[in-house]
Structures are given as C-alpha cells and as structure tokens.
N, CA, C and O atoms as a GROMACS GRO file, in nm:
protein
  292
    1UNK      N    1  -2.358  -0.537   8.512
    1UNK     CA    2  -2.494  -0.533   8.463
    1UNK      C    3  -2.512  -0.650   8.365
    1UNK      O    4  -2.423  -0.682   8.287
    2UNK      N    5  -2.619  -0.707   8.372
    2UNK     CA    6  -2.647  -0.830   8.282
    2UNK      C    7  -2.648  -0.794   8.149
    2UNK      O    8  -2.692  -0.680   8.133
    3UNK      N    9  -2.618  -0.849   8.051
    3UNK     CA   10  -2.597  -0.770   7.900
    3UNK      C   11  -2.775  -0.751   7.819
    3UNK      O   12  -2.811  -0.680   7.725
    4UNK      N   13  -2.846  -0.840   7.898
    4UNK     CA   14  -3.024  -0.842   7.868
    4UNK      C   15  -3.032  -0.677   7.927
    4UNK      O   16  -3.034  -0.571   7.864
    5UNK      N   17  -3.036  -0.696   8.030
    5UNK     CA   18  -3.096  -0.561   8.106
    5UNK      C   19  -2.994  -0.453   8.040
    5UNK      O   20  -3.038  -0.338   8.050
    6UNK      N   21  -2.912  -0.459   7.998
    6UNK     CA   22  -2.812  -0.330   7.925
    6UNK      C   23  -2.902  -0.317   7.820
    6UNK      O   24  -2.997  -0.240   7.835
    7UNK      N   25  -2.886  -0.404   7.673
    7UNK     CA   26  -2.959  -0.395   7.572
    7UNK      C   27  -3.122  -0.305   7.641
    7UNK      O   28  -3.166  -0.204   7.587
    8UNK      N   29  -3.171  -0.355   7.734
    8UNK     CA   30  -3.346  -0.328   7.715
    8UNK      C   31  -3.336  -0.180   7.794
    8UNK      O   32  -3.412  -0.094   7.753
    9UNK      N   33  -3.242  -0.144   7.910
    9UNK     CA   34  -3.218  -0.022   7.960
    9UNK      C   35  -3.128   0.114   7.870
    9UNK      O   36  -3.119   0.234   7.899
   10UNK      N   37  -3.070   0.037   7.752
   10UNK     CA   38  -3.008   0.149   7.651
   10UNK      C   39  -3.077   0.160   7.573
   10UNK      O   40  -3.052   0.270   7.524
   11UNK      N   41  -3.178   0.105   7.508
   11UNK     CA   42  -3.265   0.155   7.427
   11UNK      C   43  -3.148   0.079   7.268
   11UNK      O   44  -3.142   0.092   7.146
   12UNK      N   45  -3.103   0.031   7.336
   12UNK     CA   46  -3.007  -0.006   7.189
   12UNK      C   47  -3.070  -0.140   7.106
   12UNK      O   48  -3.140  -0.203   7.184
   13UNK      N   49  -3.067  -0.181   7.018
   13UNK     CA   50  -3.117  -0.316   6.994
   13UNK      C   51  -3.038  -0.382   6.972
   13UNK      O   52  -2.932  -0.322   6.953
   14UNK      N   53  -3.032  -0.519   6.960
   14UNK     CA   54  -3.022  -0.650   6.965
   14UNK      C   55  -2.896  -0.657   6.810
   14UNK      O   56  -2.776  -0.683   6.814
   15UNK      N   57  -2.960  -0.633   6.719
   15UNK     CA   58  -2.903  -0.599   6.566
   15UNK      C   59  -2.795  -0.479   6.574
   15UNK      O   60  -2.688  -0.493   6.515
   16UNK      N   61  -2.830  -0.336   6.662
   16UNK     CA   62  -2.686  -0.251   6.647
   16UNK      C   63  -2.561  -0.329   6.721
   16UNK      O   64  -2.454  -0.325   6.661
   17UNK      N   65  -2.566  -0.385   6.820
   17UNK     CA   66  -2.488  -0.478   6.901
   17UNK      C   67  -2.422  -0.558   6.830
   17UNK      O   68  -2.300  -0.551   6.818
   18UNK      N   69  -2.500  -0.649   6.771
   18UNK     CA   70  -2.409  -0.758   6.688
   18UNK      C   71  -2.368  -0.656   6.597
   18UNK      O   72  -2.253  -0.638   6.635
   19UNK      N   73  -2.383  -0.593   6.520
   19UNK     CA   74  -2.294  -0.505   6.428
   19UNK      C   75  -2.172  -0.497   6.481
   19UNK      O   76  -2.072  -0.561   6.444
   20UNK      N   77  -2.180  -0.406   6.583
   20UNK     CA   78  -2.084  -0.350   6.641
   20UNK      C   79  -1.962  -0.432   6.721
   20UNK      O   80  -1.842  -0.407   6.728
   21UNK      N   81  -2.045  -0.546   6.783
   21UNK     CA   82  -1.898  -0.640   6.782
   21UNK      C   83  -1.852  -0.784   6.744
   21UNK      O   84  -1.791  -0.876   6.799
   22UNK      N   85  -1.938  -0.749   6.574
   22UNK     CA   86  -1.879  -0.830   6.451
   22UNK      C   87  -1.972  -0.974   6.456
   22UNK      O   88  -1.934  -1.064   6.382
   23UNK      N   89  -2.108  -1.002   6.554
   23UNK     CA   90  -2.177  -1.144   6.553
   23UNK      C   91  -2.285  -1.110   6.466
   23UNK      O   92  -2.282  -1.003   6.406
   24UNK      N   93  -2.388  -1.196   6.452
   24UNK     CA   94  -2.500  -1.249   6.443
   24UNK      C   95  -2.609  -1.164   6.491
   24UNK      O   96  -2.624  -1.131   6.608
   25UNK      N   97  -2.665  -1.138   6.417
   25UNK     CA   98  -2.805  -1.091   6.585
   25UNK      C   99  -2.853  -1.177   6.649
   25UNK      O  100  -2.884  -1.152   6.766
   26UNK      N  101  -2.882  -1.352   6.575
   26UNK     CA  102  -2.935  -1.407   6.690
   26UNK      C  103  -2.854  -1.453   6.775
   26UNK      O  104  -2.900  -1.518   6.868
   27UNK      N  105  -2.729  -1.435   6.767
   27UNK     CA  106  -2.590  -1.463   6.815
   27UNK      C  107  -2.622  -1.375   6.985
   27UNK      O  108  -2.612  -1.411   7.103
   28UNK      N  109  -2.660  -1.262   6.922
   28UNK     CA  110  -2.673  -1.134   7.070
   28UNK      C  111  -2.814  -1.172   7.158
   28UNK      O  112  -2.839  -1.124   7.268
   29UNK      N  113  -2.915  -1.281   7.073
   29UNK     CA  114  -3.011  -1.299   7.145
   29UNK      C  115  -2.988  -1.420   7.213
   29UNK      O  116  -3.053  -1.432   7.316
   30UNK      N  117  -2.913  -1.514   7.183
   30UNK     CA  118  -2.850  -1.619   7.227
   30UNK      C  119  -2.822  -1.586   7.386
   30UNK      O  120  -2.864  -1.651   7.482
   31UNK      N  121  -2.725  -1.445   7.389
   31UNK     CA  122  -2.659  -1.394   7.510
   31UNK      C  123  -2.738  -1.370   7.544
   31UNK      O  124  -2.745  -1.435   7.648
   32UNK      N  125  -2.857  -1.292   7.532
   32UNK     CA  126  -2.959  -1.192   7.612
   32UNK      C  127  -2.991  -1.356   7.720
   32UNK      O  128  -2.960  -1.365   7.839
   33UNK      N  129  -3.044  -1.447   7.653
   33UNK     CA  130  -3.127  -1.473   7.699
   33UNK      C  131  -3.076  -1.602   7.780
   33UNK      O  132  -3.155  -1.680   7.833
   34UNK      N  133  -2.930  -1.619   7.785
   34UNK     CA  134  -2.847  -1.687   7.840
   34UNK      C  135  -2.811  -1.836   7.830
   34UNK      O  136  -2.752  -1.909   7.910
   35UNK      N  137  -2.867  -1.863   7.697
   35UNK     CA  138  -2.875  -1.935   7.627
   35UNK      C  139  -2.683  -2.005   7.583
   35UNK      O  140  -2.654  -2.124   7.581
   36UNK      N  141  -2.586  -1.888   7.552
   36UNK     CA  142  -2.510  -1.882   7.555
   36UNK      C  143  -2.371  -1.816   7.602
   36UNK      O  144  -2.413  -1.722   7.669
   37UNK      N  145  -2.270  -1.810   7.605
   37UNK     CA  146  -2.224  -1.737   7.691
   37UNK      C  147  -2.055  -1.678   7.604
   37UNK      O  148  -1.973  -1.767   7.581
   38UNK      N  149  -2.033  -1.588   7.580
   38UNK     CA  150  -1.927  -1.517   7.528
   38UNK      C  151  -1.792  -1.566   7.531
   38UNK      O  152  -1.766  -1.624   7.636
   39UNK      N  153  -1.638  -1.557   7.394
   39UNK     CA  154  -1.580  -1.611   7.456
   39UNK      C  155  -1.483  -1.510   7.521
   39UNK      O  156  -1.513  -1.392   7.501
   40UNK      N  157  -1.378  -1.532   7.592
   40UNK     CA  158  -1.330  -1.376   7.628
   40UNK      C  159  -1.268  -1.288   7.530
   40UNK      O  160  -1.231  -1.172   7.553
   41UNK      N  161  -1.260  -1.335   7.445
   41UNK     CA  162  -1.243  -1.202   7.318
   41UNK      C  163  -1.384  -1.090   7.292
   41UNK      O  164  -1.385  -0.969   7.273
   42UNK      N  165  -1.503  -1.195   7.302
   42UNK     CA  166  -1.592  -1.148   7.290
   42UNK      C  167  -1.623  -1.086   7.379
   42UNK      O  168  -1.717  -1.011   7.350
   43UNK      N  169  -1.575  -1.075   7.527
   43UNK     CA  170  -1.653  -1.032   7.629
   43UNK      C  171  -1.597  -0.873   7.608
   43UNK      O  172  -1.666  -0.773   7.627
   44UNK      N  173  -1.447  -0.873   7.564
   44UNK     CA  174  -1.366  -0.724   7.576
   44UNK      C  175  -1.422  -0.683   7.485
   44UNK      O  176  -1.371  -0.571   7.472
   45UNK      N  177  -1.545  -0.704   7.357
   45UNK     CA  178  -1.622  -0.645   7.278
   45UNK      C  179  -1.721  -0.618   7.285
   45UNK      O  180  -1.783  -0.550   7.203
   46UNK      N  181  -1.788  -0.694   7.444
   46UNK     CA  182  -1.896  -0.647   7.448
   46UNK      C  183  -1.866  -0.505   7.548
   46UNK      O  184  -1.938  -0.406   7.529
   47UNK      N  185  -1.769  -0.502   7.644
   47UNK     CA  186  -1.768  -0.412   7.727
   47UNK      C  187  -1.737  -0.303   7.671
   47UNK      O  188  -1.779  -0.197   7.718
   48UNK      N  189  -1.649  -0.307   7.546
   48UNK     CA  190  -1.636  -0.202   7.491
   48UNK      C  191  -1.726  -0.099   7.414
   48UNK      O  192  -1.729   0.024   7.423
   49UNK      N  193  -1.822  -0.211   7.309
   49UNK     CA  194  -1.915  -0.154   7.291
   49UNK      C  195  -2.024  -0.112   7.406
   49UNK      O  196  -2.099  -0.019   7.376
   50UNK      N  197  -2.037  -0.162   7.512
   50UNK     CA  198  -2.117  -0.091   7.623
   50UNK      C  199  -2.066   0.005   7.709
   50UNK      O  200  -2.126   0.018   7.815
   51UNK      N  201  -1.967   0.076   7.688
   51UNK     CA  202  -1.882   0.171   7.728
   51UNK      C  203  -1.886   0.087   7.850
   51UNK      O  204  -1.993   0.103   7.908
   52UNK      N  205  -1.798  -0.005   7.916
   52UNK     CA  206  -1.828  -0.065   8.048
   52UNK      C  207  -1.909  -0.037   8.130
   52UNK      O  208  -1.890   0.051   8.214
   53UNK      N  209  -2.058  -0.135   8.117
   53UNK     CA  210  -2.160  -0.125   8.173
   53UNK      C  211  -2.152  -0.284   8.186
   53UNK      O  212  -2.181  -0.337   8.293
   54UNK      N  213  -2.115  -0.354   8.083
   54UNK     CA  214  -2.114  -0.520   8.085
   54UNK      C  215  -1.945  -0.531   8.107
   54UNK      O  216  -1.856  -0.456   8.068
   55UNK      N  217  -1.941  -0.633   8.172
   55UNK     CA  218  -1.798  -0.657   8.166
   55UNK      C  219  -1.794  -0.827   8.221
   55UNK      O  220  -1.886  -0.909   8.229
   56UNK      N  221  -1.647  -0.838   8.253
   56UNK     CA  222  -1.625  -1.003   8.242
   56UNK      C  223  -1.709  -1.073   8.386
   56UNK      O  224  -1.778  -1.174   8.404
   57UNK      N  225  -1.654  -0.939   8.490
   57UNK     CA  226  -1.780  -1.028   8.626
   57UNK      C  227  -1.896  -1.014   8.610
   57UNK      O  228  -1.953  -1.023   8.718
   58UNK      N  229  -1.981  -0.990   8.508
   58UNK     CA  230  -2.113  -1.030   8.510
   58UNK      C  231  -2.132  -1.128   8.429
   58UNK      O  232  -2.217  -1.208   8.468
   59UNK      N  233  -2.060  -1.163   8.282
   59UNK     CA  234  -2.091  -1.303   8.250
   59UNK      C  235  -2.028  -1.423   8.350
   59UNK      O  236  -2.097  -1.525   8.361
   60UNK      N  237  -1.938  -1.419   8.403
   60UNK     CA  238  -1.933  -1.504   8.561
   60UNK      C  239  -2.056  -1.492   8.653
   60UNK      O  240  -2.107  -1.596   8.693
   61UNK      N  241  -2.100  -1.390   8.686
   61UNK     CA  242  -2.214  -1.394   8.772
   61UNK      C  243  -2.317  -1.480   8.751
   61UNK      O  244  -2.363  -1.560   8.832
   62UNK      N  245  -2.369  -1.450   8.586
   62UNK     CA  246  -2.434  -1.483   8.526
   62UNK      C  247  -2.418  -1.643   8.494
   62UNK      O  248  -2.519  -1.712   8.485
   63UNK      N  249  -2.281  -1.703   8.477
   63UNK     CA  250  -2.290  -1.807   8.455
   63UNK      C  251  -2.263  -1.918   8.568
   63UNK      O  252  -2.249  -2.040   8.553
   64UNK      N  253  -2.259  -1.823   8.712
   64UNK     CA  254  -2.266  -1.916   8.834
   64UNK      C  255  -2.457  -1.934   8.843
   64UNK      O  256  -2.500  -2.042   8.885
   65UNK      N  257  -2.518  -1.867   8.817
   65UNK     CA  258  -2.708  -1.855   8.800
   65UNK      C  259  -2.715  -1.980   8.704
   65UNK      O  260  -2.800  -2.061   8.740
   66UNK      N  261  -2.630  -2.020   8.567
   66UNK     CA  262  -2.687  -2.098   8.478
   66UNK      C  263  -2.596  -2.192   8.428
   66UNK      O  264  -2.588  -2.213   8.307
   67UNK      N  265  -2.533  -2.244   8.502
   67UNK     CA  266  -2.361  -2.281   8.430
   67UNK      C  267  -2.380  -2.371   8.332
   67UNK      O  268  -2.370  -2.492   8.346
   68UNK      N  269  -2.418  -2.297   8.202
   68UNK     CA  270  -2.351  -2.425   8.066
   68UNK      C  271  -2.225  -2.338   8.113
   68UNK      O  272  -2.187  -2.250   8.190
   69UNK      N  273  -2.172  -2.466   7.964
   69UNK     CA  274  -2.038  -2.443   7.932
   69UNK      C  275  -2.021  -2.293   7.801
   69UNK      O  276  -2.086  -2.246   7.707
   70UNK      N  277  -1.890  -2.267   7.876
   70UNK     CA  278  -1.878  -2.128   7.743
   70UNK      C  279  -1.906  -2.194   7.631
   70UNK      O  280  -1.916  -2.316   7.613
   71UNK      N  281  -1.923  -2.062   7.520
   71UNK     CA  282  -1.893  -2.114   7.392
   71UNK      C  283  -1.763  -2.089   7.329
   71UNK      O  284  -1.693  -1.989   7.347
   72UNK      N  285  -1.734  -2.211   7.238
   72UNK     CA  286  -1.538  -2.205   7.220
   72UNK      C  287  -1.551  -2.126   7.100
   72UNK      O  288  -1.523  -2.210   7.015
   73UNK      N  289  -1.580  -1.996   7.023
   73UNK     CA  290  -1.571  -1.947   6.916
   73UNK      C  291  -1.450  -1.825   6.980
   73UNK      O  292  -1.402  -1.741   6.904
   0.00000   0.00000   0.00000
C-alpha cells in the first residue's frame, strides 16, 4: 500500500507518524507526496508503525513510478 493512501485510509495523521518513527512531520509529507523516499532503516519503521500495511515493495513500486534517488539519512 502506498504510505499516502495508508496515512489518508487510517485516519492517522501526518504528525502521529513522524512521532512515532522519530522524523519531522514535513519529513512524512515529503514521503506522502513522493517527493522523497525512505532510507531502509526507515522503511522497517514505517512498516512497523503501520502494522505492515507499508512495507519495502511498495517504496520500490513507488519508486519505479518516480525514480529520484533515495534519501541517504
């Protein structure tokens, strides 16, 4: 699942997210909007906090649709 459509289909926001796995909020809007792309530390934090609904083949999916380059954080 795309991590946009997770956020807007959980009813969760943008701000509990970044809490929860330690960024920015505009850090999480960055992702929504694909602007940027997770590094894999980050990705096992996002899946976690989305009880695996997001996971690593959708930011691949996602970044065969838009290919920047990851971000190195």
């Amino acid at each position: 699942m795309q991590f946009g459509v997770y956020i807007r289909e959980s009813k969760r926001s943008g701000a509990e997210i970044a809490r929860q796995i330690g960024v920015h909020p505009t850090y999480v809007s960055h992702l929504r909007a694909g602007r940027r792309y997770p590094s894999l530390k980050l990705v096992a934090k996002i899946a976690e906090a989305t009880s695996g609904m997001v996971v690593f083949n959708d930011w691949i999916a996602a970044r065969e649709q838009n290919p920047k380059p990851w971000n190195g954080d």
